[in-house]
KETORTOR-975030 format. One record per residue (C-alpha): residue number from 1; residue in one letter; x, y, z. Coordinates in pm, whole numbers, padded with zeros to 5 digits. Each point is the difference from the previous one (the first is absolute). Layout:
LOPA     i   aa       px       py       pz
LOPA   NUM    a        X        Y        Z
...
END
This chain:
LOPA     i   aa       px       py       pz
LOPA     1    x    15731    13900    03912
LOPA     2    x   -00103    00038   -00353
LOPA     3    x   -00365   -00089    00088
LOPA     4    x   -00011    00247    00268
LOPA     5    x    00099    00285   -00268
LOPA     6    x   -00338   -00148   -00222
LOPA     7    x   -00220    00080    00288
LOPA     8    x   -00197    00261   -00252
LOPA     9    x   -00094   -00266   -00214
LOPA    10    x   -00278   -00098    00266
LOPA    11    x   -00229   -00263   -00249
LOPA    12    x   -00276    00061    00238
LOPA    13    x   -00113    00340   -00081
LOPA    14    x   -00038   -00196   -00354
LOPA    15    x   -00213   -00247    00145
LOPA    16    x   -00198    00242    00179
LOPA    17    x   -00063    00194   -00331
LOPA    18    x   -00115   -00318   -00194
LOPA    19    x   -00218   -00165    00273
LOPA    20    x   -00195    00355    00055
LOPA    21    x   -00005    00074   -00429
LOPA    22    x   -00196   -00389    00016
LOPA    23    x   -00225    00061    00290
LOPA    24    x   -00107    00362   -00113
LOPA    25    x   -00089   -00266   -00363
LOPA    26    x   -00184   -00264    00261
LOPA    27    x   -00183    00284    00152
LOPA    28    x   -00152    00130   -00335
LOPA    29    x   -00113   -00379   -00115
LOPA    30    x   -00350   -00108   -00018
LOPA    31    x    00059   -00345   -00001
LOPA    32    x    00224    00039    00316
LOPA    33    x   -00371    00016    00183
LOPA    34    x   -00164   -00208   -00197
LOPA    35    x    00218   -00293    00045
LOPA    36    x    00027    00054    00380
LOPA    37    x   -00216   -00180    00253
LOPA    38    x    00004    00316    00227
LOPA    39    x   -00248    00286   -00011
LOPA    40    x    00161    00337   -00171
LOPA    41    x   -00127    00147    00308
LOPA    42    x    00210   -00208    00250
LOPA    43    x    00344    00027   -00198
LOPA    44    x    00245    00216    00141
LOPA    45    x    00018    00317   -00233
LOPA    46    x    00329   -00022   -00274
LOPA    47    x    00132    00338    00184
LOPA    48    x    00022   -00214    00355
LOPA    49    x    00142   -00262   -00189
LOPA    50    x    00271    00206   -00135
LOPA    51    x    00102    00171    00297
LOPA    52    x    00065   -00349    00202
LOPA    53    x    00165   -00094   -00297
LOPA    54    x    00166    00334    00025
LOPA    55    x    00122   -00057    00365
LOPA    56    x    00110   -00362   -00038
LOPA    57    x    00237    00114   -00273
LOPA    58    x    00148    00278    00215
LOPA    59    x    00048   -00211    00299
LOPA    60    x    00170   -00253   -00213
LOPA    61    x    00203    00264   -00142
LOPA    62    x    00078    00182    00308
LOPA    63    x    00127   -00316    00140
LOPA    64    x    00168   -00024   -00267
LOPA    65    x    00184    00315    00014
LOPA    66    x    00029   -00019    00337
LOPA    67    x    00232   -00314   -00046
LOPA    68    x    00194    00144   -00291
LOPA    69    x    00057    00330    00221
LOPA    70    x    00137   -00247    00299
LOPA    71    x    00219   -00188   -00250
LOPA    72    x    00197    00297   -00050
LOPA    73    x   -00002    00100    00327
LOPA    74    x    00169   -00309    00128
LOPA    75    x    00230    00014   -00323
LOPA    76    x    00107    00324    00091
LOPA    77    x    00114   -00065    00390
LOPA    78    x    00144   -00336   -00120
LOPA    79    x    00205    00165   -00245
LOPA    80    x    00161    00247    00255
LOPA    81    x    00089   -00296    00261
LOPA    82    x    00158   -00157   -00272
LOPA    83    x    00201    00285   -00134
LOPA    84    x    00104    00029    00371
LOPA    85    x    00031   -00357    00052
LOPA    86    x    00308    00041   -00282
LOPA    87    x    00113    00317    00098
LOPA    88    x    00122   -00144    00332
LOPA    89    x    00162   -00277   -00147
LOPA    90    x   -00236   -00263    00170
LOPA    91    x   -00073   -00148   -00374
LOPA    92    x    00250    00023   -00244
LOPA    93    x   -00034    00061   -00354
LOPA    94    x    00157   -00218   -00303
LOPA    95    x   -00036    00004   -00382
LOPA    96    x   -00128   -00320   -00164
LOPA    97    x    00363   -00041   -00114
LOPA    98    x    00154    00110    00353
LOPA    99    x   -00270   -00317    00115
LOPA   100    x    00103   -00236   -00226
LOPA   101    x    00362    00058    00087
LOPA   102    x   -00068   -00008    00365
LOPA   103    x   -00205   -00355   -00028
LOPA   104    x    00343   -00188   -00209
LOPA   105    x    00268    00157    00119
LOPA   106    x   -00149    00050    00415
LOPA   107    x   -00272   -00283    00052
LOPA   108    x   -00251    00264    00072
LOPA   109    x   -00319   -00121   -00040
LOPA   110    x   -00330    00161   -00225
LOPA   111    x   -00291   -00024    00147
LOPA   112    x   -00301    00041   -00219
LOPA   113    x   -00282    00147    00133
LOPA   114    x   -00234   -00020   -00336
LOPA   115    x   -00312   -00156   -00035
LOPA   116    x   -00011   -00325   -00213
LOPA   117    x   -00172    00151   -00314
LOPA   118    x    00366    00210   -00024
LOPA   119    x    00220   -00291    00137
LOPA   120    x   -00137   -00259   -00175
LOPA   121    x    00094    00178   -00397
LOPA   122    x    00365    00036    00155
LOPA   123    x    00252    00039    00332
LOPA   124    x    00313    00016    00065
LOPA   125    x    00215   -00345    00007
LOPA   126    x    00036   -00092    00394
LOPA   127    x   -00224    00229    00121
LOPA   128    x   -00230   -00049    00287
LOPA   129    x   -00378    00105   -00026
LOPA   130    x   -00239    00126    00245
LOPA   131    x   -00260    00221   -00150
LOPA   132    x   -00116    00296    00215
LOPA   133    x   -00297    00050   -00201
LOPA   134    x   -00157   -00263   -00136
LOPA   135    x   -00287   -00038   -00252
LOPA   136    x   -00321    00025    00154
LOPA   137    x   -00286   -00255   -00159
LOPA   138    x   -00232    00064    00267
LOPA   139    x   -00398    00046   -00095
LOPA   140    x   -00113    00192    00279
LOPA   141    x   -00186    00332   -00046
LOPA   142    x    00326    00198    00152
LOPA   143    x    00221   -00185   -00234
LOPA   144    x   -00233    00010   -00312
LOPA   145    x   -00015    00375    00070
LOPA   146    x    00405    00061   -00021
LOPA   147    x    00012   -00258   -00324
LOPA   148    x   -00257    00245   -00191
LOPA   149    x    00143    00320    00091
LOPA   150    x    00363   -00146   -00091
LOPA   151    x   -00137   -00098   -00326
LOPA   152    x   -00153    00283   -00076
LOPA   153    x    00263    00246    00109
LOPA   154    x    00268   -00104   -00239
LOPA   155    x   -00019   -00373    00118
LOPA   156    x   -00103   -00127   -00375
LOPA   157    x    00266    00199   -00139
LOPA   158    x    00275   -00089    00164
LOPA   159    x   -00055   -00354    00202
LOPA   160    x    00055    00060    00302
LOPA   161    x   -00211   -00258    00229
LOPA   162    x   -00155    00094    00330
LOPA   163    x    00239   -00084    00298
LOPA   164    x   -00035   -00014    00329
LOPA   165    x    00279    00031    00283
LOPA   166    x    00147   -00383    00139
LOPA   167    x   -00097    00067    00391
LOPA   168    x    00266   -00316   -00009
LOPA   169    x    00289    00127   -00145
LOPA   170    x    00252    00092    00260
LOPA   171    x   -00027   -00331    00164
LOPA   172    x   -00006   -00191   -00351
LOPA   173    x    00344    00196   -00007
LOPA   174    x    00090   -00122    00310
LOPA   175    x   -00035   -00322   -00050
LOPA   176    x    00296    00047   -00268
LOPA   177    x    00214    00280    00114
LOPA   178    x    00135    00095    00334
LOPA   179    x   -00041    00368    00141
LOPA   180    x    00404    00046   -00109
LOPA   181    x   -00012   -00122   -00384
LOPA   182    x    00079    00242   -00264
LOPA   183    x   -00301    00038   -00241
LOPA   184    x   -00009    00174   -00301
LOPA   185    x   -00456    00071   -00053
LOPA   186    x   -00095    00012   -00325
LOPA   187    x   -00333    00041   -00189
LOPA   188    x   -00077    00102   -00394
LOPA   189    x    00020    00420    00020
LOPA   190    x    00095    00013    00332
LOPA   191    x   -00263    00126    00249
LOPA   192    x   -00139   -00288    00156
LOPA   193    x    00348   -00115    00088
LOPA   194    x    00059    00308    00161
LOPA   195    x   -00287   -00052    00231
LOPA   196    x    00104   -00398    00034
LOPA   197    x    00344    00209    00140
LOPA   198    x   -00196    00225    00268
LOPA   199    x   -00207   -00295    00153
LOPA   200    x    00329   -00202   -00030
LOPA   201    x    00218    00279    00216
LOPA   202    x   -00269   -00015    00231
LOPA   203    x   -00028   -00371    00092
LOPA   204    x    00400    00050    00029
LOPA   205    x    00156   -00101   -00284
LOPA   206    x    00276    00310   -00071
LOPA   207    x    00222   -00132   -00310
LOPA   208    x   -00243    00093   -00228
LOPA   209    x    00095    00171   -00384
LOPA   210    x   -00242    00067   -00207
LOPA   211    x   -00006    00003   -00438
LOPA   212    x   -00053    00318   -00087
LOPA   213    x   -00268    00024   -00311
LOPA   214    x   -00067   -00427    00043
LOPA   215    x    00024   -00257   -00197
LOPA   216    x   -00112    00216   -00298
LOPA   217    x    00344    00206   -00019
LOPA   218    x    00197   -00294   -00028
LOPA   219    x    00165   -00065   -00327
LOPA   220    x    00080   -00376   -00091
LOPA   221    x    00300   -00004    00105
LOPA   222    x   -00058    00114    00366
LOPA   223    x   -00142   -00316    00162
LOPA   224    x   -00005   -00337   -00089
LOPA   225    x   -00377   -00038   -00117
LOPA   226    x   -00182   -00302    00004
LOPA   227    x   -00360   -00066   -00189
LOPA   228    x   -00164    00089   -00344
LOPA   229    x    00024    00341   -00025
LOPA   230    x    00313    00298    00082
LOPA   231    x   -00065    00104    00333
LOPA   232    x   -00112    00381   -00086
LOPA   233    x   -00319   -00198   -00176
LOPA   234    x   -00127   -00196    00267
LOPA   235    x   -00186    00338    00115
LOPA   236    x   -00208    00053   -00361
LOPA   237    x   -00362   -00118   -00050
LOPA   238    x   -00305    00103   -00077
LOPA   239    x   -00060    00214   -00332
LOPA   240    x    00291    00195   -00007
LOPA   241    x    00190   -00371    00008
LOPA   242    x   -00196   -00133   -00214
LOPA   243    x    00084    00272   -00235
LOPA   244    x    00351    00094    00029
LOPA   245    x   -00063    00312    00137
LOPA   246    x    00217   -00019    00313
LOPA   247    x    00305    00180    00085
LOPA   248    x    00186   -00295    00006
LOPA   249    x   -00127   -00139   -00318
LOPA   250    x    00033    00318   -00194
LOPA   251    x    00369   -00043    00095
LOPA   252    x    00080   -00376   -00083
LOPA   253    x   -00184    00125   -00307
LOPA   254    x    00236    00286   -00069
LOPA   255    x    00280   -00300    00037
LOPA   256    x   -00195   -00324   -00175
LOPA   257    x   -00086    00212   -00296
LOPA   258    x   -00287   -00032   -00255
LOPA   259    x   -00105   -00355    00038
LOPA   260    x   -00074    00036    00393
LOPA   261    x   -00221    00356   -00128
LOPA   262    x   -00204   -00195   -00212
LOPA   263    x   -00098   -00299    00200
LOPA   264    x   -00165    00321    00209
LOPA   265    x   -00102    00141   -00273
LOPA   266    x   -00172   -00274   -00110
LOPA   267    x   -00163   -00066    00304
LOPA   268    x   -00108    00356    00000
LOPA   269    x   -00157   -00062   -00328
LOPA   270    x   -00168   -00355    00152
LOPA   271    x   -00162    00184    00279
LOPA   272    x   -00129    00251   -00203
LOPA   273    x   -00130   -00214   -00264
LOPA   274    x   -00155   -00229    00310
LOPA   275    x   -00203    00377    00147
LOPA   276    x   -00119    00051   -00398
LOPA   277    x   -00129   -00353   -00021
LOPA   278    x   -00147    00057    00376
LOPA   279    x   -00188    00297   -00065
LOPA   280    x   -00114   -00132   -00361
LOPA   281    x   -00173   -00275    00201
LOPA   282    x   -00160    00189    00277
LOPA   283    x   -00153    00190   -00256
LOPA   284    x   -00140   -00282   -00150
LOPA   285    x   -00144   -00160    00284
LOPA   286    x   -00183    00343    00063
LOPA   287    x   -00123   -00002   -00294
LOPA   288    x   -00125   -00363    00036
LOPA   289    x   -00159    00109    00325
LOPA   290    x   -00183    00249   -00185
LOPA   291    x   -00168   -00148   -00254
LOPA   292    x   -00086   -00283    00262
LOPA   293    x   -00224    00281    00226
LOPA   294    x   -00142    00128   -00353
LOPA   295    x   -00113   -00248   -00104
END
């Protein structure tokens, strides 16, 4: 959800702007003619030029927009069958602690419905897994498409992969749970389990409860956790991981106290000492590059 509220931030209007700025430069360049095989006379004109470039960009950004717009569309009508979906009692909804207590004390089993980027950093001990969504490493254009604009809109930030929906997972369920078992769904922040608890109501499975907030609201002493890392981490990536600068790490650091601050801090300073040394070298290589066409 938080890359749908970033939708402003659209890099291509950037792109746009730079790619015009160099072919208005290209345009004005005598040696752009010289050094070309065609006739001046048979090159199409820099204004032509622009405006396909102009189009291509707005059809890439209209699709662009046109899937962001459907994306919360389809968030919006899920989120009312859901809130329904509880409302009539056909899912019922547990703390992490009301979860854990169900799982040792009733037998009930937690079914994780994360993908394995989440699962893998930490789960809860006896817990079954089928992921819902799963990451997708496909290289196809449609694919490629949905991996930039997730990285773009918030994707490098926060970590979150591309996923795309299991058309296998009610029957992977199947194959471990009959229609009557009582499952409690769970996922990191709690949406996608609460869409792995619609499609699971509708193949017929009705003892369904639900952990309200995910695996990210539980506290350490809610579930027995298994793996490297407290459960409310196994969500955090990207930048904002890398940095600290996560909800849940701005708490543990509240609790851990000044030596968990600085290992951020210091890693703040690292990655800001790695851009200085970065730009400090492009500038030298342009440099380079220009004496090398003086002379």
């Amino acid at each position: 959800m938080e890359s749908l509220r970033l939708s402003s931030l659209n890099p291509l209007a950037v792109s746009y702007s730079t790619l015009q700025r160099e072919q208005n430069t290209k345009s004005l360049g005598k040696v752009h003619y010289f050094n070309s095989s065609t006739p001046p006379s048979l090159k199409p004109s820099s204004s032509s030029r622009t405006r396909r470039l102009h189009r291509s960009v707005l059809q890439v950004r209209a699709s662009d927009e046109d899937y962001e717009l459907k994306q919360m569309r389809d968030m919006a009508a899920a989120k009312k069958r859901w809130d329904a979906m509880i409302r009539e009692g056909k899912v019922k909804m547990l703390t992490p602690r009301e979860a854990g207590y169900a799982i040792q004390l009733s037998n009930k089993t937690l079914l994780d419905v994360r993908p394995s980027v989440e699962r893998k950093k930490a789960w809860v001990k006896g817990s079954s897994w089928v992921p819902i969504f799963e990451v997708d490493d496909g290289i196809d254009p449609g694919t490629l498409s949905r991996k930039i604009t997730t990285f773009m809109m918030g994707g490098w930030w926060s970590g979150v992969p591309t996923v795309s929906y299991d058309k296998q997972f009610i029957s992977k369920v199947e194959e471990k749970f009959p229609k009557d078992s009582d499952l409690i769904v769970a996922c990191q922040k709690g949406l996608r389990s609460l869409a792995a608890c619609e499609v699971l109501y509708n193949a017929g499975y009705e003892n369904l409860f639900w952990v309200q907030g995910g695996l990210d609201s539980a506290e350490e002493e809610d579930l027995v956790r298994e793996g490297p890392q407290p459960l409310k981490f196994a969500g955090v990536g990207g930048i904002s991981g890398f940095l600290g600068w996560t909800d849940q790490q701005r708490a543990a650091g509240a609790k851990e106290g000044w030596g968990y601050r600085l290992m951020f801090s210091a890693r703040l300073i690292g990655l800001i000492l790695v851009a200085d040394a970065l730009f400090f070298g492009a500038q030298q290589v342009g440099r380079y590059i220009q004496d090398m066409r003086m002379h």
